[in-house]
C-alpha positions, 0 to 999 in steps of 0.5 A: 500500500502507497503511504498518503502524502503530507500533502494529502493531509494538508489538502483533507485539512483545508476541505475541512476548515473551510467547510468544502471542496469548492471554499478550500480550493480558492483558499490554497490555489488548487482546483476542487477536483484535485482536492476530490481527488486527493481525499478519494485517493487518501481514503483509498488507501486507508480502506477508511471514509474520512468525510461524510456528505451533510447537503452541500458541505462534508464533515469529518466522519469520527474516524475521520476526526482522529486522523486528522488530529494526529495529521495536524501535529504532522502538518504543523511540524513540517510547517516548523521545519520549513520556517528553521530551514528558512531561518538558517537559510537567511544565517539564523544560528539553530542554538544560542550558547550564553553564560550568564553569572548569578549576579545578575538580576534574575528577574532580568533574566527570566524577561529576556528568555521569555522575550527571546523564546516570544522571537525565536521559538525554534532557536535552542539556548544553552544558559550556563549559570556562571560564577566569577570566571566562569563565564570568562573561561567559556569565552576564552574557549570558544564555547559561549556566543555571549557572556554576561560577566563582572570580571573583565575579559582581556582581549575582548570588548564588552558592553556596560550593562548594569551594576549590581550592588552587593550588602553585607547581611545575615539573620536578624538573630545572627550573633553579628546582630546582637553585638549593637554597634558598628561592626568592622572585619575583624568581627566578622573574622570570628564568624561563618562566611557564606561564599559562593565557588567560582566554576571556571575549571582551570582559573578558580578565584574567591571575590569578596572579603574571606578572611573568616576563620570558618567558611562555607562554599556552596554552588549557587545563590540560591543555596546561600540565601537558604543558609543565610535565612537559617543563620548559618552564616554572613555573606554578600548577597546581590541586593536584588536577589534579598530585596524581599527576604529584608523586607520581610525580615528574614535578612538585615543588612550587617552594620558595618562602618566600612564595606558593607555594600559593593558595586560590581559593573557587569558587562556584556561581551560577544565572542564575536559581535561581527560574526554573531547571528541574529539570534544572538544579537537578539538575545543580547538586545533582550538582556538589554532590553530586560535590564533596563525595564526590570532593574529600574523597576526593582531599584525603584521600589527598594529606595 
């Protein structure tokens, strides 16, 4: 038996949406009988009825119905692989590689996928959440078409994005807290510090102050400010990352006389801008585009 074409299904499908032989053939350009046709061959070779006459019009038969179902998922692929194919045609990368360091504002973040996933659905991303070098180290291998990072990349050009203000805190009920004066490093010095490691593979730093006798090192934020919110310890923290958790008072900023907040400018690079596909020059103009609406926000609502 002769397996039925795609566009057998294709030709089934606008008889149906548009209520007929003759209303379908004007909408895709074909004759009414090369549509009769098709159908009666597709039937044919199913050994299945798939329209039914009601007066002038036909509908699906329920055999008809499920069939259809499935073959609309067929049609609808191929109209997907079509638009890739057409994409890559006109130079569209199939996947985007960004490193993206944990400091940057998450909800920025979240913004800009979603705003890329709206433009480019077929496009792959691969997001590495980096930390400190790691992100650099990605760029010197050659693996990230774009890389969002507060270290400086020698032999690269990178773009101001946004500066992320980092506090010191702990829990309200730290013994940090209960000392009721200005604190200065060498009382910190006595206690637990939170760090997060840095995931470069070859050229690992520490940032931040780390002369604390005990010290934990974890994986990502999102672990330290579970600690944190547990008293297990003190660390830096992005101020958007536990705006809530003071408000709520879950976190107090420790009074520190001097360097309890720091600024650290991070800054977008390209691998190679002049080479980079519209998708990736999309991407950058989404993390652009998100920090400048979601962070003016956030900061807004902090002062």
């Amino acid at each position: 038996m002769s397996r039925v074409t795609l566009a057998q299904w294709q030709m089934l499908a606008a008889v149906v949406d548009h209520g007929g032989f003759a209303r379908a053939a004007e909408a895709i350009h074909k004759s009414p009988s090369t549509l009769n046709h098709a159908v009666h061959k597709l039937e044919e070779q199913l050994g299945v009825e798939v329209l039914e006459p009601i007066g002038r019009q036909v509908r699906l038969t329920e055999a008809g119905e499920l069939l259809l179902r499935r073959a609309r998922q067929l049609i609808e692929s191929a109209a997907s692989i079509e638009d890739v194919a057409s994409r890559l045609a006109a130079g569209l990368e199939a996947e985007v590689v960004v490193a993206i360091d944990q400091v940057f504002p998450a909800s920025a973040q979240a913004k800009a996928l979603e705003r890329f996933s709206e433009m480019y659905p077929q496009v792959r991303v691969q997001l590495h959440e980096s930390v400190l070098n790691g992100g650099i180290e990605m760029l010197y291998d050659g693996r990230a078409d774009l890389v969002i990072s507060g270290i400086e990349a020698q032999g690269f050009l990178g773009e101001p994005l946004v500066s992320v203000r980092f506090i010191a805190v702990a829990h309200p009920e730290h013994p940090l807290h209960q000392l009721g004066r200005a604190l200065d490093l060498r009382d910190l010095a006595q206690y637990r510090q939170l760090v997060v490691r840095d995931s470069a593979l070859r050229q690992s730093a520490n940032a931040g102050w780390l002369k604390a006798e005990q010290r934990w090192t974890v994986g990502h934020l999102n672990t330290s400010l579970d600690m944190l919110k547990r008293g297990l310890g003190f660390a830096w923290m992005p101020e958007t990352r536990i705006a809530d958790e003071i408000r709520a008072g879950h976190l107090k900023p420790l009074p520190l006389a001097a360097g309890g907040i720091r600024e650290v400018p991070v800054q977008m690079i390209f691998r190679d801008r002049d080479r980079a596909g519209p998708a990736a020059h999309a991407m950058a103009a989404a993390l652009k585009q998100a920090v400048s609406e979601q962070c003016t926000q956030q900061f807004d609502s902090l002062e």
